[in-house]
C-alpha positions as CSV (number, residue, x, y, z in Angstrom):
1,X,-111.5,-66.6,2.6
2,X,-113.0,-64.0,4.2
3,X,-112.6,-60.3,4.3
4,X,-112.0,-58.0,7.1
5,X,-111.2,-54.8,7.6
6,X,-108.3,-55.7,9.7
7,X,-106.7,-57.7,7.5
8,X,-106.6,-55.5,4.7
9,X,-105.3,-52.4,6.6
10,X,-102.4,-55.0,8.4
11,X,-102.1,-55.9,3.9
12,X,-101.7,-52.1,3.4
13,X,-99.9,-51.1,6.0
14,X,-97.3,-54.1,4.8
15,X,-97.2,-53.0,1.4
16,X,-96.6,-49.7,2.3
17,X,-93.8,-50.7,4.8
18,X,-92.1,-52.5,1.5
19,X,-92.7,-49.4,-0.6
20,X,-90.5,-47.6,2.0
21,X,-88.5,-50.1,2.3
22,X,-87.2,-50.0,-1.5
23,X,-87.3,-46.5,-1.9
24,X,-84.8,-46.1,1.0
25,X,-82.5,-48.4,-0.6
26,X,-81.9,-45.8,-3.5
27,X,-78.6,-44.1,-3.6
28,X,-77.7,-41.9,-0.9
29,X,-75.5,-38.9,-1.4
30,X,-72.1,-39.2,0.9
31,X,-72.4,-37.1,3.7
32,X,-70.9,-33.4,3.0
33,X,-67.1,-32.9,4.2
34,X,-68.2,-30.6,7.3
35,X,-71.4,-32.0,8.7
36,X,-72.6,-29.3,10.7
37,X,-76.1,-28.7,11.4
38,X,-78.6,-25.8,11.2
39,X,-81.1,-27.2,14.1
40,X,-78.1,-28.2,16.6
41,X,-79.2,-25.5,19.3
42,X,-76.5,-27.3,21.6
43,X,-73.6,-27.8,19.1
44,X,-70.7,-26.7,19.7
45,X,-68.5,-26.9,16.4
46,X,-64.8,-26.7,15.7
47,X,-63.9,-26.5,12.5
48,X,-59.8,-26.0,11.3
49,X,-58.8,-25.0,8.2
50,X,-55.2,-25.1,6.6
51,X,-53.6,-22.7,3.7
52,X,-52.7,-25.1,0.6
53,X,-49.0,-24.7,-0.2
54,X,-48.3,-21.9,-2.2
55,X,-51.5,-20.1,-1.9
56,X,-50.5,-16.4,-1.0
57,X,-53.9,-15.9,1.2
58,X,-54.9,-15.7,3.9
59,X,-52.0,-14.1,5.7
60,X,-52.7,-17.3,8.7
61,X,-52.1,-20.5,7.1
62,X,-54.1,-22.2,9.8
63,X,-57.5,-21.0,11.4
64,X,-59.6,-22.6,13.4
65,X,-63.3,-21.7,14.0
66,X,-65.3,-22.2,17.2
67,X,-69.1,-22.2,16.3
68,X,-70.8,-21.5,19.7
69,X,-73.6,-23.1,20.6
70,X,-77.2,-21.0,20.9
71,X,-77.9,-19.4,24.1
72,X,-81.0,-20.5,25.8
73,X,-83.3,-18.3,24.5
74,X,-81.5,-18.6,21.3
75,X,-82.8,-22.3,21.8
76,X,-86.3,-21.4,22.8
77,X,-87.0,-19.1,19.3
78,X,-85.6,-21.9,17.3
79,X,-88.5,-24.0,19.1
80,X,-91.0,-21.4,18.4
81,X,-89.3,-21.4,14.8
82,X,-89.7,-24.7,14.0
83,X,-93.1,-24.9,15.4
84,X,-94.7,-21.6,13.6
85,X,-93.1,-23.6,10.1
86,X,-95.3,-26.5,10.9
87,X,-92.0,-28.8,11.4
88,X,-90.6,-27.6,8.2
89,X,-86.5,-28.2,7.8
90,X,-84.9,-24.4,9.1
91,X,-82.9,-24.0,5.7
92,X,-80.3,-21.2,7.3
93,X,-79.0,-20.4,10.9
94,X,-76.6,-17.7,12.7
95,X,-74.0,-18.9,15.3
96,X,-71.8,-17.1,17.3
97,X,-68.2,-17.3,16.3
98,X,-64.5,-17.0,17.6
99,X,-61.8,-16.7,15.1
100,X,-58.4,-18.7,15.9
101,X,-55.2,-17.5,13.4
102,X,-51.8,-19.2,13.7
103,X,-48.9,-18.8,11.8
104,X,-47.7,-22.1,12.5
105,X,-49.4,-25.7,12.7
106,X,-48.2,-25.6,16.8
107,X,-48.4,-23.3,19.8
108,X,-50.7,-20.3,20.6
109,X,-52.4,-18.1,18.2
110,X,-51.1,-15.0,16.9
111,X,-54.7,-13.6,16.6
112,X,-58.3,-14.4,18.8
113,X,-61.1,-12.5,17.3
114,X,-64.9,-13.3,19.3
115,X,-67.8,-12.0,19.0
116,X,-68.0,-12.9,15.2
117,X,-71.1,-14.4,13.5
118,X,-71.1,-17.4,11.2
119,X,-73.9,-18.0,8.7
120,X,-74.6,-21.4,7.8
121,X,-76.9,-22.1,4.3
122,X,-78.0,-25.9,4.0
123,X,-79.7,-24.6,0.5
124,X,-76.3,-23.4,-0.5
125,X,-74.2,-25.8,1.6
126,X,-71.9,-23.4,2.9
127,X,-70.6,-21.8,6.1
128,X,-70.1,-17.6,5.4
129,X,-67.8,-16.5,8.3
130,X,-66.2,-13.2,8.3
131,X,-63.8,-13.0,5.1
132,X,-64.1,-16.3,3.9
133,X,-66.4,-19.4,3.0
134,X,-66.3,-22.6,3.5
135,X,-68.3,-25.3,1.2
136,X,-69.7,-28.6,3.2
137,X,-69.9,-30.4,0.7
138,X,-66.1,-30.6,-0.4
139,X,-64.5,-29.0,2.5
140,X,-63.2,-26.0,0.1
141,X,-62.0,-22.9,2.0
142,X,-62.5,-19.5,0.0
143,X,-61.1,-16.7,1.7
144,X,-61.2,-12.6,0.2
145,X,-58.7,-11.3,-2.0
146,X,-57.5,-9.1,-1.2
147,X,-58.7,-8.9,2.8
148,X,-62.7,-7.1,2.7
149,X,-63.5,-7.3,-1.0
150,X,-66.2,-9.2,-2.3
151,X,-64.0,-12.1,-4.3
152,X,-63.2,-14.9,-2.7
153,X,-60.4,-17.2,-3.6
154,X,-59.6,-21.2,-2.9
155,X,-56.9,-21.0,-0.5
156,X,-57.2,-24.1,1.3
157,X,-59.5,-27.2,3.1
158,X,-61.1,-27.4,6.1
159,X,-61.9,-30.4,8.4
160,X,-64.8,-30.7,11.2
161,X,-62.8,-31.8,14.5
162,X,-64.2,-34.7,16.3
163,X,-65.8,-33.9,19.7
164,X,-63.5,-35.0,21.7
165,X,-60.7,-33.2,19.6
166,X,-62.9,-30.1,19.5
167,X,-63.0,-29.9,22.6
168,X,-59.4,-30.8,23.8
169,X,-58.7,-27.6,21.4
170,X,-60.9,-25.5,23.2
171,X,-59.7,-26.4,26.7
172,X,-55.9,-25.9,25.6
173,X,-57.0,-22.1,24.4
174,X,-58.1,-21.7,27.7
175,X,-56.2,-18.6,29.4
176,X,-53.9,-20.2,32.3
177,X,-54.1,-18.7,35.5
């Protein structure tokens, strides 16, 4: 048999490809509850979340939040971001947010509040909007108690809307002309 470098980088190469191999086939975490991303420049996110029964706050039992996606310069500094990290994970992001509160499941909303921001943390897995939290990873809604202190309190669970149902929501908040 004789030797070549060829053949022992394709033997290399293979063993490596096999080392990868295995360690992908570890455990892997379940995806958190609302999968929404930090580098998504072109996302646009609807998340709604619903009062549990009997939990006095907040004063809406259902809210909806529209995470808006980043502006086109917003896009080109989170380029530049990524770059100037040397293609490092971005561990925190600011989007733009609108604030849907009903008082019932149905209909239109009592309350629209825009031009809000919404902090997402994928070190603490969590979405801060204003007066509230929301945890990824379980879907937990905290919301302040009482309205502008500090405390937050569970008072209920969000889900991320599908696309298409994201979307359909959007559309139906629409002002009719």
């Amino acid at each position: 048999m004789t030797f070549s470098p060829a053949s022992a980088m394709r033997r290399i190469s293979v063993m490596l490809l096999a080392s990868l191999c295995v360690q992908g086939a570890q455990a892997v975490d379940p995806p958190p509850a609302i999968n929404v991303s930090e580098i998504c420049t072109t996302c646009q996110d609807v998340i709604r979340c619903t009062r549990d029964p009997g939990s006095p706050v907040p004063a809406y039992p259902v809210v909806v939040y529209y995470l808006h996606p980043h502006s086109t310069w917003e896009q080109i500094v989170t380029i530049w971001d990524y770059l100037i990290r040397f293609g490092k994970p971005k561990q925190e992001d600011t989007r733009e947010l609108t604030i849907y509160e009903f008082m019932a499941p149905e209909g239109r909303p009592a309350q629209i509040r825009g031009g809000q921001a919404a902090k997402l943390s994928a070190v603490k897995m969590t979405i801060d909007v204003p007066g509230a939290r929301i945890d990824r990873t379980s879907g937990q809604w905290s919301v302040a108690d009482p309205p502008g202190a500090t405390e937050l309190r569970t008072a209920g669970s969000c889900t991320l809307l599908p696309v298409a149902d994201g979307f359909a929501f959007l559309r139906s908040m629409a002002p009719t002309s």
